[in-house]
C-alpha positions as CSV (number, residue, x, y, z in Angstrom):
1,X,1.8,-135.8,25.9
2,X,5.5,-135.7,27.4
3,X,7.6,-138.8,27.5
4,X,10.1,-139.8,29.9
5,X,13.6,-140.8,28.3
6,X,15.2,-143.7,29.4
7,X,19.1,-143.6,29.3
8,X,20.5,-146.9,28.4
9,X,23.3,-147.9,30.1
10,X,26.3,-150.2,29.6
11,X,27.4,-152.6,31.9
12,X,31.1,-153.0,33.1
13,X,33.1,-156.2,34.1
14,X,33.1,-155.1,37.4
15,X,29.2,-154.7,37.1
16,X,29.0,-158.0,35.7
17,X,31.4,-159.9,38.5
18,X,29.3,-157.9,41.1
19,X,25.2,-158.6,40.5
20,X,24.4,-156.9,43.5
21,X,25.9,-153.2,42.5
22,X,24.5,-153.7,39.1
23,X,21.3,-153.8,40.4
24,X,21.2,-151.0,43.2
25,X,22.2,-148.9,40.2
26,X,18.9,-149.9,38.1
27,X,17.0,-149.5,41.4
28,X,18.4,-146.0,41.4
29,X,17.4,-145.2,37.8
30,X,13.9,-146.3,38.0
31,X,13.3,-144.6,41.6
32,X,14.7,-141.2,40.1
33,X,12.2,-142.1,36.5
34,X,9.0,-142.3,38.8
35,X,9.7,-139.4,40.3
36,X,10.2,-137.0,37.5
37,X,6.6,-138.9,36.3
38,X,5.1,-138.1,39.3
39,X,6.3,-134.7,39.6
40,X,5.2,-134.1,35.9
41,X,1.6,-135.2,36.9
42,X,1.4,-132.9,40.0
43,X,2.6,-130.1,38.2
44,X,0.1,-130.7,35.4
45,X,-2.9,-131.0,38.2
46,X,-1.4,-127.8,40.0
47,X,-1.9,-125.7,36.9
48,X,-5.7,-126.6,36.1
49,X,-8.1,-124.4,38.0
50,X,-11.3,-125.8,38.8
51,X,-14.5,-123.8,37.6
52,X,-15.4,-121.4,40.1
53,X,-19.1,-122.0,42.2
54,X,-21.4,-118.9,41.2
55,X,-24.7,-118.8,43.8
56,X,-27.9,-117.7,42.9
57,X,-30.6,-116.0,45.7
58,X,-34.2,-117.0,44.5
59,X,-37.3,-115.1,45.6
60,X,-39.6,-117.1,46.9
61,X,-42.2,-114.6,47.7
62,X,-43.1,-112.4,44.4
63,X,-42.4,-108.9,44.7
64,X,-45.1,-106.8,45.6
65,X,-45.0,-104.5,42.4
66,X,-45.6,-108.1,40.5
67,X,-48.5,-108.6,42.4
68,X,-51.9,-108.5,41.1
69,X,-54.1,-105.6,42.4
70,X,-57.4,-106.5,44.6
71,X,-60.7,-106.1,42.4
72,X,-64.1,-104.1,44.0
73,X,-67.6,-104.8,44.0
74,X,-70.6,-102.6,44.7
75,X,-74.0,-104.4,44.8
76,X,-77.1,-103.1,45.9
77,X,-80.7,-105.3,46.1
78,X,-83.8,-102.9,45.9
79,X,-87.0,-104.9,46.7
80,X,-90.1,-103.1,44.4
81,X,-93.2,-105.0,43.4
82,X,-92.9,-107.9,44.9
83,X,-89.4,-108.2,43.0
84,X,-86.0,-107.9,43.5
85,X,-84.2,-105.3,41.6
86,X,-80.1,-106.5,42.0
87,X,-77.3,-103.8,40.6
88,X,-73.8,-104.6,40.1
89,X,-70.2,-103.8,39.1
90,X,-67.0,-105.4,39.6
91,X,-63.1,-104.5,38.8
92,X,-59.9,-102.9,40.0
93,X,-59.9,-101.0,42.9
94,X,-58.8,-97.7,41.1
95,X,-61.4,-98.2,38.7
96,X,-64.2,-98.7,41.1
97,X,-63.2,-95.8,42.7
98,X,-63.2,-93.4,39.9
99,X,-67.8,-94.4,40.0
100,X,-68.0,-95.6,42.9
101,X,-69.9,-91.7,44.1
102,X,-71.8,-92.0,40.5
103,X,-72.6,-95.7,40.8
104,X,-74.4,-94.6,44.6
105,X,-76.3,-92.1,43.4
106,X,-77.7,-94.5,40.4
107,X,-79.0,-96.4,42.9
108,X,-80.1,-94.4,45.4
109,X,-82.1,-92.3,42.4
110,X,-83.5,-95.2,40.6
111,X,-87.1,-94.9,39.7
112,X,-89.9,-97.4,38.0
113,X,-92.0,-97.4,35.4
114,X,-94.3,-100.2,34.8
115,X,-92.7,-102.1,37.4
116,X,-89.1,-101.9,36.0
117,X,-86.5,-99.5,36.3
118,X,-86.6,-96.4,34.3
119,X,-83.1,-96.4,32.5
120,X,-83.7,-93.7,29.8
121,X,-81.6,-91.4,31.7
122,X,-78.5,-92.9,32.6
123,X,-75.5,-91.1,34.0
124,X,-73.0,-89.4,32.0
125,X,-70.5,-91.9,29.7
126,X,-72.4,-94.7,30.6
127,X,-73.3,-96.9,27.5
128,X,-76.2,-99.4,27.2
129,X,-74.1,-102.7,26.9
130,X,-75.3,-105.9,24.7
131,X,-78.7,-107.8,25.9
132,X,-77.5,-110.9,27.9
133,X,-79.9,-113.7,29.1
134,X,-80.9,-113.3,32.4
135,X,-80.3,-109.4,32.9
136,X,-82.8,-106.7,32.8
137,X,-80.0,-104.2,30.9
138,X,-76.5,-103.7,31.1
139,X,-74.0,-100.6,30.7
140,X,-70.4,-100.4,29.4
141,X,-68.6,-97.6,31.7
142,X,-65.0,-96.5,30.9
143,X,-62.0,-95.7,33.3
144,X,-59.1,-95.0,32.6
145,X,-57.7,-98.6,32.8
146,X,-60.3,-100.7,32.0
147,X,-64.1,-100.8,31.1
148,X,-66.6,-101.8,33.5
149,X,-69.8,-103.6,33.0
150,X,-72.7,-102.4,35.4
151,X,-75.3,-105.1,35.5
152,X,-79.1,-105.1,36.1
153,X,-81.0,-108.7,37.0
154,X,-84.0,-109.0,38.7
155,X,-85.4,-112.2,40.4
156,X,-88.6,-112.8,42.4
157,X,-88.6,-111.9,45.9
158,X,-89.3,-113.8,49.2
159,X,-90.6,-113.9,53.0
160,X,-87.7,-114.7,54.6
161,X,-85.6,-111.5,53.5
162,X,-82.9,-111.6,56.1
163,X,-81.8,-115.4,54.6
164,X,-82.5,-114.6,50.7
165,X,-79.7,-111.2,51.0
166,X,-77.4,-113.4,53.5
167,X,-77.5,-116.1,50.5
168,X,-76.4,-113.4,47.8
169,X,-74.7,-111.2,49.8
170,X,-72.3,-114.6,50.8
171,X,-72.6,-115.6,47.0
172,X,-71.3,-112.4,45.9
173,X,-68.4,-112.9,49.0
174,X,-67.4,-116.3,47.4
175,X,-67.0,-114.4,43.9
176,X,-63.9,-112.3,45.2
177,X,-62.2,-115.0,47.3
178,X,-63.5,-114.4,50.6
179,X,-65.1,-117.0,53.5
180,X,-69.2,-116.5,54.2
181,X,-70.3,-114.2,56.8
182,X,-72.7,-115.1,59.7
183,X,-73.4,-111.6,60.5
184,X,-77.3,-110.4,59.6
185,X,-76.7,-109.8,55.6
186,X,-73.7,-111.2,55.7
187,X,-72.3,-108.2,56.6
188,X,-73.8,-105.7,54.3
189,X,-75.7,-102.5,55.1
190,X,-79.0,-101.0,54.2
191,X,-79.1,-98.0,51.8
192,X,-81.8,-95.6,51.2
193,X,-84.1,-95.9,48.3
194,X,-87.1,-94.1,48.0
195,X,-88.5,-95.5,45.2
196,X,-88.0,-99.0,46.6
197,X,-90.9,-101.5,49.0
198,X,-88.5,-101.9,52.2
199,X,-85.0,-102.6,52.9
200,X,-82.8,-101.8,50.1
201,X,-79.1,-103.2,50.3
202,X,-75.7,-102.0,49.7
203,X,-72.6,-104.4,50.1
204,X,-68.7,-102.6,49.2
205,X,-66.5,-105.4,49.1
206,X,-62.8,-106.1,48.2
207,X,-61.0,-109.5,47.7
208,X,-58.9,-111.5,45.2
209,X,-59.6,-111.1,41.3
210,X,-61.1,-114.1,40.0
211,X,-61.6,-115.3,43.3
212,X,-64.5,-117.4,42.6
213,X,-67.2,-117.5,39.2
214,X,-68.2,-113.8,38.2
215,X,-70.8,-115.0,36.0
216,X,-73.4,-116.3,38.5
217,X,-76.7,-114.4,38.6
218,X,-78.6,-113.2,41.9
219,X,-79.6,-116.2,44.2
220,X,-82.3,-118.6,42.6
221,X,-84.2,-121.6,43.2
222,X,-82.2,-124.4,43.0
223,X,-83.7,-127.9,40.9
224,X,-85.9,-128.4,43.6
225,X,-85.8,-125.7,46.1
226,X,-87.1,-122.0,46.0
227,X,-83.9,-121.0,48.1
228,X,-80.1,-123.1,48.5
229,X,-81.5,-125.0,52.0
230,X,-79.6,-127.3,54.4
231,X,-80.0,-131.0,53.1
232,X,-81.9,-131.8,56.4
233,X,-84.3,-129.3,55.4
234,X,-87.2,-130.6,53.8
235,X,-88.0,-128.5,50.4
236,X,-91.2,-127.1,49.6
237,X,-93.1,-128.0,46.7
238,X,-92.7,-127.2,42.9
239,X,-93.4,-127.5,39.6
240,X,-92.2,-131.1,38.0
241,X,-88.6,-130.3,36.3
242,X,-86.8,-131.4,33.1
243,X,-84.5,-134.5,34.3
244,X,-82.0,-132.3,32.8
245,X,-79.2,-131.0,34.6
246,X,-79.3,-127.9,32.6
247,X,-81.6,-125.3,30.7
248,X,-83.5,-126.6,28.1
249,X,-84.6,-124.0,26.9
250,X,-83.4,-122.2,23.9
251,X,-83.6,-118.7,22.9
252,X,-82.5,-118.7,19.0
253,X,-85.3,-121.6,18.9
254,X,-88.6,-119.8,20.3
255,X,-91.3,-119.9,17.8
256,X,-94.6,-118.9,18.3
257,X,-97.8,-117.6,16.3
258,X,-98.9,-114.5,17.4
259,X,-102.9,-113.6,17.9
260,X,-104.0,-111.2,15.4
261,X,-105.4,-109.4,18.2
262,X,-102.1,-108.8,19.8
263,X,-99.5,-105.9,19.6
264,X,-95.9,-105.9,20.2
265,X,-95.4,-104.9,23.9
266,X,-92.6,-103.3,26.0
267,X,-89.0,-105.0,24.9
268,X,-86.8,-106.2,27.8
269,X,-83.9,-108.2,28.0
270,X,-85.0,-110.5,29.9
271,X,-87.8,-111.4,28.1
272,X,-88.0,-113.8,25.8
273,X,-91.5,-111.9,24.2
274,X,-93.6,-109.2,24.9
275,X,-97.2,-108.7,23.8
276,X,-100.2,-106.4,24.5
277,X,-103.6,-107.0,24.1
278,X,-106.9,-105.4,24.4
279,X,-108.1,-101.6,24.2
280,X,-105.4,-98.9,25.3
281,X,-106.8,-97.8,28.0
282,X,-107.4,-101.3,29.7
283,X,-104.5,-102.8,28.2
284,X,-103.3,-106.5,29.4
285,X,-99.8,-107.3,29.2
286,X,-98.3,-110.4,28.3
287,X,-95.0,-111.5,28.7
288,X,-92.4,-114.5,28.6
289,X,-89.4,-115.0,30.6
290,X,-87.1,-117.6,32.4
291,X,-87.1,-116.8,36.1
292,X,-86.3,-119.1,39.5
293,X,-88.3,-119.3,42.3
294,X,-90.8,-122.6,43.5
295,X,-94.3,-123.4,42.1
296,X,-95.9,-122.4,45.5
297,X,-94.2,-118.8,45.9
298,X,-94.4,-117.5,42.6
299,X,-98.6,-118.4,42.9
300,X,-98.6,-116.7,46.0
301,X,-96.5,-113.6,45.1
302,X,-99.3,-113.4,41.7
303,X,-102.0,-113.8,44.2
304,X,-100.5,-110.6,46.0
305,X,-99.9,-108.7,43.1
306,X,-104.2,-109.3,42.2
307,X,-105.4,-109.3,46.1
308,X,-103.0,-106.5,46.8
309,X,-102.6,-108.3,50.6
310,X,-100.6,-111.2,51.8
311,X,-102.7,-114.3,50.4
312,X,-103.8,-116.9,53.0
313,X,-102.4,-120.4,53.1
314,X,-105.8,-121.7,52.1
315,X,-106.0,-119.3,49.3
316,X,-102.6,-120.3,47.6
317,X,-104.0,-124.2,48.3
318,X,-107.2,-123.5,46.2
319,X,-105.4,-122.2,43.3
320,X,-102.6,-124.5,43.4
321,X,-105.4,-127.2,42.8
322,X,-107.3,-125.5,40.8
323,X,-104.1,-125.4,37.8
324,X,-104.9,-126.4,34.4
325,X,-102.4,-129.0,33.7
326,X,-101.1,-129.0,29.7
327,X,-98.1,-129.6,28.2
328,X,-96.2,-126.3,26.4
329,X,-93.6,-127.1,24.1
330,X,-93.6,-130.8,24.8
331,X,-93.1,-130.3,28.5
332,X,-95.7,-130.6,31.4
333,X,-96.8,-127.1,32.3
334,X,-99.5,-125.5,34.5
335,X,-101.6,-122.3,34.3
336,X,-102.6,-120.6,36.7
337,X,-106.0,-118.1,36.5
338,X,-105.8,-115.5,39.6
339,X,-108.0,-112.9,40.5
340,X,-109.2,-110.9,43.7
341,X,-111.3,-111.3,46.2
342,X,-113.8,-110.0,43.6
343,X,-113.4,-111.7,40.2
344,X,-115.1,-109.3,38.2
345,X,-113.1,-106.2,39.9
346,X,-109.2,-105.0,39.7
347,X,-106.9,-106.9,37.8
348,X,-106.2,-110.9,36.7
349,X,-103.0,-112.7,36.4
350,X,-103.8,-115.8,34.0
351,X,-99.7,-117.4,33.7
352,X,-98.2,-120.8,32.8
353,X,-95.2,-122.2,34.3
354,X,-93.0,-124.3,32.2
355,X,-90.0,-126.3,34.1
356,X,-86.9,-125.8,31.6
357,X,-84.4,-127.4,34.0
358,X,-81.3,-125.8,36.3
359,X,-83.9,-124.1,38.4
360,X,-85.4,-122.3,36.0
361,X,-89.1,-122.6,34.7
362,X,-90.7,-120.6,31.6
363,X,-93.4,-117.8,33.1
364,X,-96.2,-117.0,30.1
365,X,-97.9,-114.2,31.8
366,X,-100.7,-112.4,31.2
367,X,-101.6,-109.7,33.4
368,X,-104.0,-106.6,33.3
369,X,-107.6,-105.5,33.9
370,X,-110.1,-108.2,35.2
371,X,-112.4,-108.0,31.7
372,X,-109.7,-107.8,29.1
373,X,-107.5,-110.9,30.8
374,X,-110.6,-112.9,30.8
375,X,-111.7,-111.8,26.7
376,X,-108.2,-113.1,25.8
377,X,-108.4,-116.3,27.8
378,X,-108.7,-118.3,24.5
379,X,-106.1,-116.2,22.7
380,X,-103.7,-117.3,25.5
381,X,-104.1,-120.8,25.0
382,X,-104.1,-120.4,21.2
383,X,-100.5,-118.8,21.9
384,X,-99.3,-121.5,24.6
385,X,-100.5,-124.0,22.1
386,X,-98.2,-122.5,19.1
387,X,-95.3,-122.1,21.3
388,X,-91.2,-124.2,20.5
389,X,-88.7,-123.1,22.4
């Protein structure tokens, strides 16, 4: 801190006699002491430099090497049986690329046995993946940036087949980001399959990773609908459902008690059991699974399967009457017994449907040669009797 010095002075007579000199003289000091303070303060100022103002340029549009790539999927639906076979697989677009040829021909070469694809000869590097609820089978393939997972479902099929592949076809749209098409299949394209009953689909989309729920399986009934229908609509009848908003049914929990008569069957999947019964060369098969799909068409598609023709109305009215209402694992259930036009000849479906909530129901089923279905009648209710799930 600098101070200013003040420089006393002395005053003369002549000062003294005169008042007025004396005090021009002070006024002169303290005019010439405010400015060296002044010019001490500017000074002082003049040598401080303010910080200097750096500016920054912010992006505000990510660069395009940041970016996250678009992701692939190949779907195809192959009707067979009555069913619908659905094929899958979703990821990067390099990675779809590298098996996009082998994941074609997959399709396009599938064949059945016993109703369900024949998998024991999958392409080369393809590895059976873990069983998941609600798929048929699934395979682990590896790219060279990432594994994919190649998925097999299968759901009951319907009528109306230009609306049930619009509905997954716009589904599988929603799952990569992009808006619903109006177009006839929502877009996709039909693909040959000779081992397949009609129109098979192919759909080759690309849109947003993560763009909507990857998880969702093929198209099903909703609570109370066979098919997702406008709310004006009026929906069809079905089997009474668990108030619950979800599936009630549980895997890890099933019990059951076996007839001694009965042999393991053909594992799946997506079933929850698998039995056969009766001699081997008019063998019945019996099987349990979760499945969508209304009260009314899953009779009717059975009746087809038995009359090998397009049941009447009246038909499907006599046997939805004719159900045997019991309650299967403490929930209300009905079985069905459905033959052809001749009873006695070709082949019987005798199932139970169980309502398990979400849209899905429990199918017990039975199915196989007219005599041996109707020799294990009573063992089938033994088993529905025993079963917790």
């Amino acid at each position: 801190m600098h101070r200013a010095t003040v420089i006393p002075t002395t005053t003369s007579a002549a000062q003294r006699d005169c008042p007025h000199q004396a005090n021009t003289r002070q006024s002169s000091l303290m005019f010439l002491w405010l400015a060296c303070v002044a010019t001490y303060v500017l000074t002082a100022i003049g040598c401080s430099e303010p910080e200097p103002i750096t500016k920054y340029r912010i992006p505000t549009q990510i660069p395009a090497q940041l970016l996250p790539g678009k992701d692939r999927m190949l779907a195809a639906m192959v009707p067979h049986g009555g069913d619908v076979w659905f094929f899958k697989v979703t990821g990067p677009e390099d990675s779809i690329k590298e098996i996009q040829e082998t994941f074609r021909d997959f399709v396009i070469n599938v064949q059945f046995v016993d109703s369900s694809p024949d998998l024991s000869n999958p392409p080369k590097g393809w590895k059976r993946g873990r069983e998941r609820q609600m798929r048929f089978a699934s395979f682990d393939v590896t790219t060279k940036d990432k594994q994919l997972d190649v998925s097999i479902s299968m759901l009951p099929g319907r009528d109306d087949w230009d609306d049930y592949v619009s509905e997954n076809v716009n589904r599988w749209r929603g799952q990569l980001g992009l808006e619903p098409s109006t177009e006839r299949w929502a877009a996709a394209e039909t693909i040959e399959v000779p081992a397949a009953d009609g129109d098979s689909i192919w759909l080759d989309i690309t849109g947003k990773p993560g763009g909507g729920s990857s998880m969702m399986p093929p198209m099903m009934a909703s609570q109370n609908q066979s098919r997702p229908i406008p709310p004006q609509a009026s929906a069809p009848e079905v089997a009474p459902q668990s108030p619950a908003g979800e599936m009630t049914a549980d895997r890890d929990n099933l019990k059951f008690e076996r007839p001694d008569s009965w042999r393991d069957g053909r594992p799946s999947s997506m079933r929850w059991a698998s039995f056969a019964a009766g001699p081997t060369d008019a063998e019945a098969e019996i099987s349990m699974m979760p499945a969508g799909g209304n009260l009314r068409d899953n009779v009717a598609r059975w009746l087809e399967q038995v009359r090998l023709t397009k049941p009447p109305e009246d038909v499907v009215d006599q046997a939805m009457a004719a159900a045997e209402k019991r309650t299967v694992s403490d929930r209300d259930a009905q079985r069905f017994i459905l033959t052809g036009e001749n009873a006695q000849e070709g082949e019987i479906i005798d199932a139970t449907i169980v309502p398990v909530g979400a849209g899905f129901s429990m199918f017990i089923k039975m199915k196989g040669p007219a005599a041996t279905v109707s020799s294990q009648r009573e063992a089938m209710g033994q088993f529905l009797d025993s079963l917790k799930f």
